[in-house]
VEXDREN-2710 file (C-alpha; in Angstrom, 1 decimal):
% VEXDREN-2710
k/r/px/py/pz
1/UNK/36.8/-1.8/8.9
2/UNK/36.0/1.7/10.4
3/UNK/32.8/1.9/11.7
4/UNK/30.8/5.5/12.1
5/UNK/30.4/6.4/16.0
6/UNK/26.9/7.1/14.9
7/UNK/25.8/3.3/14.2
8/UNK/28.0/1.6/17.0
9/UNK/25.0/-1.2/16.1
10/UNK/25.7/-1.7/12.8
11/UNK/24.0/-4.7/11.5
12/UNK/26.9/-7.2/10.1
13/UNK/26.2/-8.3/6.4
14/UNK/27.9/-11.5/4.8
15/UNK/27.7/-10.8/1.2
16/UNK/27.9/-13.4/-1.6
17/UNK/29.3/-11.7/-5.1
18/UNK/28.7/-13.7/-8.1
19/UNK/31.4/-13.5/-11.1
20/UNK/30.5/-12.4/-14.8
21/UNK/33.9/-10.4/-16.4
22/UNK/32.6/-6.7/-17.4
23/UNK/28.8/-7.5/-15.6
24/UNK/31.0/-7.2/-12.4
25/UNK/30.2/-3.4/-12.8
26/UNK/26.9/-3.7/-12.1
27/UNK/28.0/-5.2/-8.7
28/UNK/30.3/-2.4/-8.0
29/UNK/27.1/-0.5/-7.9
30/UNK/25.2/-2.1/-5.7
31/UNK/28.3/-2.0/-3.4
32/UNK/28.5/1.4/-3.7
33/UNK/25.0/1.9/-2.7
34/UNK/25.2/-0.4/0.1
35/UNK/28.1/1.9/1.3
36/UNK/26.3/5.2/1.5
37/UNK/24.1/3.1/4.3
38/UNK/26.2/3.4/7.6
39/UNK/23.2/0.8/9.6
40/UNK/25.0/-1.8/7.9
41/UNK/28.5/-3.2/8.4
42/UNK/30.1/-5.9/5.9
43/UNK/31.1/-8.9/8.5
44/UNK/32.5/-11.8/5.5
45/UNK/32.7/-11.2/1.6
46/UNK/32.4/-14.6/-0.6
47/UNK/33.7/-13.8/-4.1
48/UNK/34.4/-15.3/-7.6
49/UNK/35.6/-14.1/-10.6
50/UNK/34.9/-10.5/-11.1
51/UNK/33.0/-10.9/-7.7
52/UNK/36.4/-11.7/-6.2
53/UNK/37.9/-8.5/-7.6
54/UNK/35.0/-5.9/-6.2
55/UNK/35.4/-8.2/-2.9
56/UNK/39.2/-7.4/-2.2
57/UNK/39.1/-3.9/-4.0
58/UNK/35.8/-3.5/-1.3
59/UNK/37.7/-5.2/1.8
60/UNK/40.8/-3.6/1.4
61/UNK/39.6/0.1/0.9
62/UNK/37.2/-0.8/3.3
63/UNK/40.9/-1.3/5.7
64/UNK/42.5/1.5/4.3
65/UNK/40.1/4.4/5.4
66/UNK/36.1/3.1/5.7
67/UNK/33.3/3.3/3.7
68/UNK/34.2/6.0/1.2
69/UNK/37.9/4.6/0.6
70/UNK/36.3/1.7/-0.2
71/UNK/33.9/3.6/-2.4
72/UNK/36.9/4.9/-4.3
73/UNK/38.9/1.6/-4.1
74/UNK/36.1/-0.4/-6.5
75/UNK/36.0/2.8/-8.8
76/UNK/39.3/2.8/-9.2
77/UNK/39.8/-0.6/-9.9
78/UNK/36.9/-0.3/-12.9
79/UNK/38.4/2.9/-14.2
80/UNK/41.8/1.0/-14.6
81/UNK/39.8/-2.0/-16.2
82/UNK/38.4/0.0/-18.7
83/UNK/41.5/2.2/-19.2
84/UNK/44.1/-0.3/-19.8
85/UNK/42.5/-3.5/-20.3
86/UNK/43.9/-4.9/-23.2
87/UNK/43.1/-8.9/-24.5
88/UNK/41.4/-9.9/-21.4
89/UNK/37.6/-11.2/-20.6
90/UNK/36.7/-7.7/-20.2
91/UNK/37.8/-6.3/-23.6
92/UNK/37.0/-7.8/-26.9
93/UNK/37.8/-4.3/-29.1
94/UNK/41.1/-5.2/-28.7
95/UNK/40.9/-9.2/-29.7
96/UNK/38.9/-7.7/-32.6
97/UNK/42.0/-5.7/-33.6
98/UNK/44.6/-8.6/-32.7
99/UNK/42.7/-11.2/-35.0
100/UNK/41.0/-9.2/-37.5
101/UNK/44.9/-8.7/-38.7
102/UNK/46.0/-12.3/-38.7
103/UNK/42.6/-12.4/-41.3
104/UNK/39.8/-14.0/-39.2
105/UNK/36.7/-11.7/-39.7
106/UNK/35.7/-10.4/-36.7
107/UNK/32.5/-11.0/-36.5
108/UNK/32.9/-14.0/-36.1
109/UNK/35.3/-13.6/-33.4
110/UNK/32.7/-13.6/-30.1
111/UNK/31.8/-17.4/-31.4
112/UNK/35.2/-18.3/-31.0
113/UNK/35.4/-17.2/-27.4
114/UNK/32.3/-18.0/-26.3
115/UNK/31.9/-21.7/-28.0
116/UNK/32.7/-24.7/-25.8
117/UNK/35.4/-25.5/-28.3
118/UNK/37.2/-22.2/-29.3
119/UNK/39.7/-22.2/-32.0
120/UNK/43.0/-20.8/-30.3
121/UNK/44.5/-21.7/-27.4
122/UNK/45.9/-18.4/-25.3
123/UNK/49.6/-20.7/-25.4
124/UNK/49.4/-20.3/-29.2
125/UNK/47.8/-16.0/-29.0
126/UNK/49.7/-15.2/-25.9
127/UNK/53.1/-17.3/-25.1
128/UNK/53.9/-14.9/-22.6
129/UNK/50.9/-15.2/-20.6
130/UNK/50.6/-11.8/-20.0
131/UNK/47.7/-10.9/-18.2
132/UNK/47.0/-7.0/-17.8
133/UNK/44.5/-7.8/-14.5
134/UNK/47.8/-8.3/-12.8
135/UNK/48.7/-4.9/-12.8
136/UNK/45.2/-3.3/-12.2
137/UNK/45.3/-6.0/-9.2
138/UNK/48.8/-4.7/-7.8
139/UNK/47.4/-0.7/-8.1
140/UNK/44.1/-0.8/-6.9
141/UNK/44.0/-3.8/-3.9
142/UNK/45.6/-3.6/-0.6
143/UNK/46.8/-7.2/0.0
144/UNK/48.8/-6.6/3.0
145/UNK/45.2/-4.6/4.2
146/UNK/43.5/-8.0/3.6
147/UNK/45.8/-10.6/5.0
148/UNK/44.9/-8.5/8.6
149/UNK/41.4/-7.6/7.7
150/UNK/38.7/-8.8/10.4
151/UNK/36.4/-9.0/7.7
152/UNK/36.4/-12.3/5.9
153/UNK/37.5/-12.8/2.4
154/UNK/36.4/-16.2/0.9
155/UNK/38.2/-16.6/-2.9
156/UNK/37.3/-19.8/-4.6
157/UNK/39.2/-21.2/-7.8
158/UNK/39.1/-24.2/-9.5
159/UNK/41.9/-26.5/-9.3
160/UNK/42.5/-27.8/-12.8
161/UNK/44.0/-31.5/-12.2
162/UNK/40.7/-32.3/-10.1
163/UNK/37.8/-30.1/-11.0
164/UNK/37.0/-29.3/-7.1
165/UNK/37.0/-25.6/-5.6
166/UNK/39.3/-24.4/-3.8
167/UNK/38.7/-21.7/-1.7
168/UNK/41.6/-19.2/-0.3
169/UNK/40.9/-16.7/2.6
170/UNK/42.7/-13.4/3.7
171/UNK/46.2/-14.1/4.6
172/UNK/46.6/-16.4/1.7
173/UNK/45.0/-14.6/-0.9
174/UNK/47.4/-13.2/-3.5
175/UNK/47.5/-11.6/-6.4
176/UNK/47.8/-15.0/-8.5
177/UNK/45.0/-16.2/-6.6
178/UNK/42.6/-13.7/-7.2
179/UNK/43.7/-13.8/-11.3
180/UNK/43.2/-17.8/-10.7
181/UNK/39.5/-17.2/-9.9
182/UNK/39.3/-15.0/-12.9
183/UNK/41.2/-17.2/-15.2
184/UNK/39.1/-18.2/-17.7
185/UNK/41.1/-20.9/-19.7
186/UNK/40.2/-20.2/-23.6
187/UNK/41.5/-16.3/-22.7
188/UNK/44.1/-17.3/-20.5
189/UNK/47.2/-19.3/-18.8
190/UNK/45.9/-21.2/-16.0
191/UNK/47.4/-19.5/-13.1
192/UNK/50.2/-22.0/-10.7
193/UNK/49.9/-21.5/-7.0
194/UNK/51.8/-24.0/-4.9
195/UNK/53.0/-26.0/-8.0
196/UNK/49.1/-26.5/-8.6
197/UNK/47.3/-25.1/-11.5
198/UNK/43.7/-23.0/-11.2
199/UNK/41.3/-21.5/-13.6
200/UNK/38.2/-19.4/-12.9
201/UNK/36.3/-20.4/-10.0
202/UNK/32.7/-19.7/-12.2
203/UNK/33.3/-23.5/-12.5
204/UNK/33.1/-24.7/-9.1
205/UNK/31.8/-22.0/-7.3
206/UNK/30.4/-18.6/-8.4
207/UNK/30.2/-17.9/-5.5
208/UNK/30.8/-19.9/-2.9
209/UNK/28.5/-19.8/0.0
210/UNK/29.0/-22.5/2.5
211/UNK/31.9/-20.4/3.9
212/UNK/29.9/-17.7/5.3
213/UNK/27.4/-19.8/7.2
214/UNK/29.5/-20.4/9.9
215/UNK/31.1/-17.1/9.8
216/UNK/30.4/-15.9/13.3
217/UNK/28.7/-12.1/13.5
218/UNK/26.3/-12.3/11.1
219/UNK/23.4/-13.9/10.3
220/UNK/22.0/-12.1/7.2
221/UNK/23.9/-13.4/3.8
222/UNK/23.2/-11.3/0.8
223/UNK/23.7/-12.5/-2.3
224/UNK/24.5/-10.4/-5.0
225/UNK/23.4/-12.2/-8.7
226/UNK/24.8/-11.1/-11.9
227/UNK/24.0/-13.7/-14.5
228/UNK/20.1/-14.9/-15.3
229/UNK/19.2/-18.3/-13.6
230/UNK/16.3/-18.4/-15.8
231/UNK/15.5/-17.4/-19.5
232/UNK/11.9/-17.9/-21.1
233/UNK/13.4/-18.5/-24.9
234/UNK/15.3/-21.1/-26.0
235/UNK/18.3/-20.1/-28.2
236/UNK/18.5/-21.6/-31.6
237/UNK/21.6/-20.4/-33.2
238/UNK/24.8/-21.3/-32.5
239/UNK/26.3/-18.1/-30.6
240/UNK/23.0/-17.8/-28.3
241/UNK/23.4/-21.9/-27.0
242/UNK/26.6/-21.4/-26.8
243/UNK/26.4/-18.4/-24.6
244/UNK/23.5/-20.2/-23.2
245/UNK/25.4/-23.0/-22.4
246/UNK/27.9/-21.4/-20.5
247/UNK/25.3/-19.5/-18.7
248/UNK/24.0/-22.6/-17.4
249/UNK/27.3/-24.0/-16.6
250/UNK/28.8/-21.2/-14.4
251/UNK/25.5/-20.6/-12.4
252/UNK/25.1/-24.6/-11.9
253/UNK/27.3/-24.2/-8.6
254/UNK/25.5/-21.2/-7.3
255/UNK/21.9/-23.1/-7.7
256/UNK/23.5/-25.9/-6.2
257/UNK/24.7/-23.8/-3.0
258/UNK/21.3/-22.6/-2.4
259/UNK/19.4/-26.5/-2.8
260/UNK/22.1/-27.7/-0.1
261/UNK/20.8/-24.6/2.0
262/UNK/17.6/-25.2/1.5
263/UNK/17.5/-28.2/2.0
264/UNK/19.4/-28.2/5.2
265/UNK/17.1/-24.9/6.8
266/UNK/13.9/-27.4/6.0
267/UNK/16.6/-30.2/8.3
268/UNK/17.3/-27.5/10.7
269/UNK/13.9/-26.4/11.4
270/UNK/12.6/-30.1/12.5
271/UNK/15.8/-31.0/14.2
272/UNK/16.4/-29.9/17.7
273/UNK/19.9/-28.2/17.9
274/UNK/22.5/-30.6/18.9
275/UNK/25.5/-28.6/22.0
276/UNK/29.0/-28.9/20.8
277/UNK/32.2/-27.7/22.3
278/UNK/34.7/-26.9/19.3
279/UNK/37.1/-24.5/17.7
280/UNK/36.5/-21.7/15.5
281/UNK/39.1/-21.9/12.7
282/UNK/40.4/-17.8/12.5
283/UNK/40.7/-16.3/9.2
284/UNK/44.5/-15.5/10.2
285/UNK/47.2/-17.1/11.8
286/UNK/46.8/-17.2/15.7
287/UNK/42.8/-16.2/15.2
288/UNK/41.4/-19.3/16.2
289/UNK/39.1/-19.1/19.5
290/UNK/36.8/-21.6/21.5
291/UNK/33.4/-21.4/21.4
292/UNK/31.1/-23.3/24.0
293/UNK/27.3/-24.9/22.4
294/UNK/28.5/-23.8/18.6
295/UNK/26.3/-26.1/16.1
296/UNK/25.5/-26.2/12.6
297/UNK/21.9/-25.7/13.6
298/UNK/21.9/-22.9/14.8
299/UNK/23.9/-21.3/11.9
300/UNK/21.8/-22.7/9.4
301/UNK/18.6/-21.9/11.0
302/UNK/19.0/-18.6/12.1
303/UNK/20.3/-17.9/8.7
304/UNK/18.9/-15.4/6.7
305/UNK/19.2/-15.2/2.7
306/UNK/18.8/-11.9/0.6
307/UNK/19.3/-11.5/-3.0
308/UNK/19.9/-9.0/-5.5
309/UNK/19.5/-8.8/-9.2
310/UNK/18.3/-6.4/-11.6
311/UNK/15.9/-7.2/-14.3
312/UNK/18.4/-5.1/-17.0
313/UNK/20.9/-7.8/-16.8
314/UNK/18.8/-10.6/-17.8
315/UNK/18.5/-8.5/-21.1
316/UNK/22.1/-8.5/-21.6
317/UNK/23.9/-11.1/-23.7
318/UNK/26.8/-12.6/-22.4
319/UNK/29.0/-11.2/-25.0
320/UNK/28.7/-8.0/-23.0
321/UNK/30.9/-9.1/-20.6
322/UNK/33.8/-8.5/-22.8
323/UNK/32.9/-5.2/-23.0
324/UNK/35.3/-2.3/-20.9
325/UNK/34.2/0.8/-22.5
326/UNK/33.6/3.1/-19.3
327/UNK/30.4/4.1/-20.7
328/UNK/29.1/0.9/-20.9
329/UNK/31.1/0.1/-17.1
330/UNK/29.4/3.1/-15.9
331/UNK/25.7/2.0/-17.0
332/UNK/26.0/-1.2/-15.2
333/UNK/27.5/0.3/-12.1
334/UNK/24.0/2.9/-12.3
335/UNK/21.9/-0.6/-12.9
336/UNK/23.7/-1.9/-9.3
337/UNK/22.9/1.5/-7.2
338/UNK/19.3/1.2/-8.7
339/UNK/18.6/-2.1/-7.9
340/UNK/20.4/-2.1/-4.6
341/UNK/18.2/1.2/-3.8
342/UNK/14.9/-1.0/-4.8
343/UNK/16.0/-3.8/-2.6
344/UNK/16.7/-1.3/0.3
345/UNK/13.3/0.5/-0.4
346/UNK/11.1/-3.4/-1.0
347/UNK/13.1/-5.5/1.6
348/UNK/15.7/-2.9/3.7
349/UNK/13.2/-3.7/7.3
350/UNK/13.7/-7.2/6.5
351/UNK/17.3/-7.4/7.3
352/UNK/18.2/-8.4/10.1
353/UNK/14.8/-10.1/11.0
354/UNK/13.6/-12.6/8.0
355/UNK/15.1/-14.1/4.7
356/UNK/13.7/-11.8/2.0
357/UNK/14.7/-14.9/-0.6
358/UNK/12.4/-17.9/-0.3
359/UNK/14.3/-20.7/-0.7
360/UNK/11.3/-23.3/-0.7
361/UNK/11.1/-23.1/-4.7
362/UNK/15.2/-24.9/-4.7
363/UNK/13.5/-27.7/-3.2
364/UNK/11.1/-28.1/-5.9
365/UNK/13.2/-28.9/-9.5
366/UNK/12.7/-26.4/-12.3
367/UNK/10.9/-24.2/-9.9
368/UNK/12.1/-20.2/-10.0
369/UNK/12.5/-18.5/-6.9
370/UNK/11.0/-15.2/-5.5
371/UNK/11.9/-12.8/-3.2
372/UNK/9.2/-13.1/-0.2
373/UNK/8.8/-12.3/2.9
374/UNK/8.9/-15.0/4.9
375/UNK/8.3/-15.9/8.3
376/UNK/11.5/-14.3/10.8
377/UNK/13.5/-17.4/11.5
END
């Protein structure tokens, strides 16, 4: 990543990108705020899903020319989304179209792709297993840039035969690995990497945090929320628990990332810090280094935790996210720089001093989270 001679002290951000299809946009937003900030450099990205696609479209522009390529990188990847998207999770005009000829009414179409048991298999709709994300992939994201990146890229899919994440980084992060992580099964082919077979990662991890706690250079993670943890109503027809279900189910991971943090900063802070002598995996070939009194203490407790949401997307159903229409991309994408600019404005002198996420209420059960100031680690 470039930095700006004028901030040669840029303060290093791990950032945690959560998936959602088309609610993705409102991600790229907040990214694209966060970019017109030069007192902040991006150190790791975690992503999943849609998260994982602003993550390499982000890193990789970020490699190809700095803050404004990368600017341009995540805006041309959701102007390709919207443009030639056809029957993927970001479109459902198009499904409409496909199935409303074979007869199916259409409005009852979201309930088959949203249900727990939908009606067609994408082996029966789409033999081929095309997937037009492919192609948006190979024009918009720099591979090659993020194989040599310094910047860590953390890509987590789930490995259908056993259920578990697994979690690629930079120089093995490919194309089919970043369509795994968005592979959601009733839309599409699983995806084969190594003779092993992935869908999206939303299952397993969305995203995945434990890899950029020990990511050396920064100590500030933000984490950047799409879908609702928490809804006052409870659904009572069928679409809305279904939707609800699924809801629950792909933010399950997440919740249980921040327990296992919680949990382990409440350890960390009665523990005394334990001297060790190891090796820092690299994220390359060759980049692994020594490092002298490295311990899991000190990563956890110095760790600070940041989160950013806006209060538009709880509003949204879940349905939107198979909507690509550039209006509707562009709206979201307004949403993120808004809520990123209200974070900034609310909790912009807590970074880089204290958590602006108190993570107390994860050690409670059915307890909801704020965002606090708490006391600088």
């Amino acid at each position: 990543m470039k930095r700006d001679k004028s901030t040669p002290e840029a303060l290093r951000l791990n950032l945690a990108l959560q998936g959602g299809g088309a609610h993705g946009a409102f991600t790229w937003g907040v990214l694209d705020r966060l970019l017109e900030e030069d007192r902040f450099a991006v150190n790791a990205v975690s992503g999943t899903s849609a998260g994982a696609m602003n993550a390499a479209a982000l890193v990789s522009g970020l490699m190809r020319g700095g803050r404004e390529e990368a600017r341009r990188s995540l805006e041309s990847f959701w102007r390709k989304v919207s443009s030639r998207s056809r029957f993927n999770p970001f479109n459902m005009s198009t499904a409409q179209a496909v199935l409303s000829s074979l007869g199916i009414d259409r409005d009852t179409l979201p309930a088959l792709f949203s249900s727990g048991t939908p009606l067609f298999s994408p082996y029966d709709l789409n033999p081929a297993g095309f997937n037009p994300l492919r192609e948006i992939i190979q024009d918009t994201v720099d591979l090659e840039a993020i194989a040599r990146a310094p910047i860590g890229l953390y890509v987590t899919a789930t490995h259908v035969a056993s259920g578990e994440a697994r979690i690629f980084s930079n120089d093995a992060i490919s194309a089919d690995v970043l369509l795994a992580s968005a592979c959601l099964p009733a839309l599409f082919h699983a995806v084969e990497i190594d003779g092993a077979f992935y869908w999206d990662g939303g299952y397993t991890g969305n995203p995945s945090l434990m890899p950029l706690v020990p990511d050396t250079g920064a100590s500030d993670l933000l984490l950047v929320q799409t879908s609702p943890t928490w809804r006052a109503d409870v659904p009572q027809d069928a679409r809305q628990i279904a939707l609800r279900e699924k809801e629950i189910s792909f933010n399950a991971p997440l919740i249980k990332d921040l327990r296992l943090l919680a949990e382990l900063q409440r350890q960390a802070c009665r523990k005394p810090p334990v001297k060790r002598v190891g090796f820092l995996s690299g994220r390359g070939k060759g980049k692994g280094k020594t490092v002298e009194h490295l311990t899991a203490h000190s990563a956890i407790a110095d760790l600070r935790l940041h989160r950013i949401t806006g209060a538009g997307m709880n509003g949204r159903s879940g349905q939107s996210k198979l909507n690509s229409a550039w209006a509707f991309l562009k709206e979201l994408r307004d949403e993120g720089r808004h809520a990123a600019g209200e974070f900034l404005t609310i909790h912009g002198r807590d970074l880089g001093h204290r958590s602006s996420l108190d993570l107390t209420g994860f050690l409670q059960s059915g307890a909801e989270t704020t965002e606090t100031k708490a006391k600088a680690s």
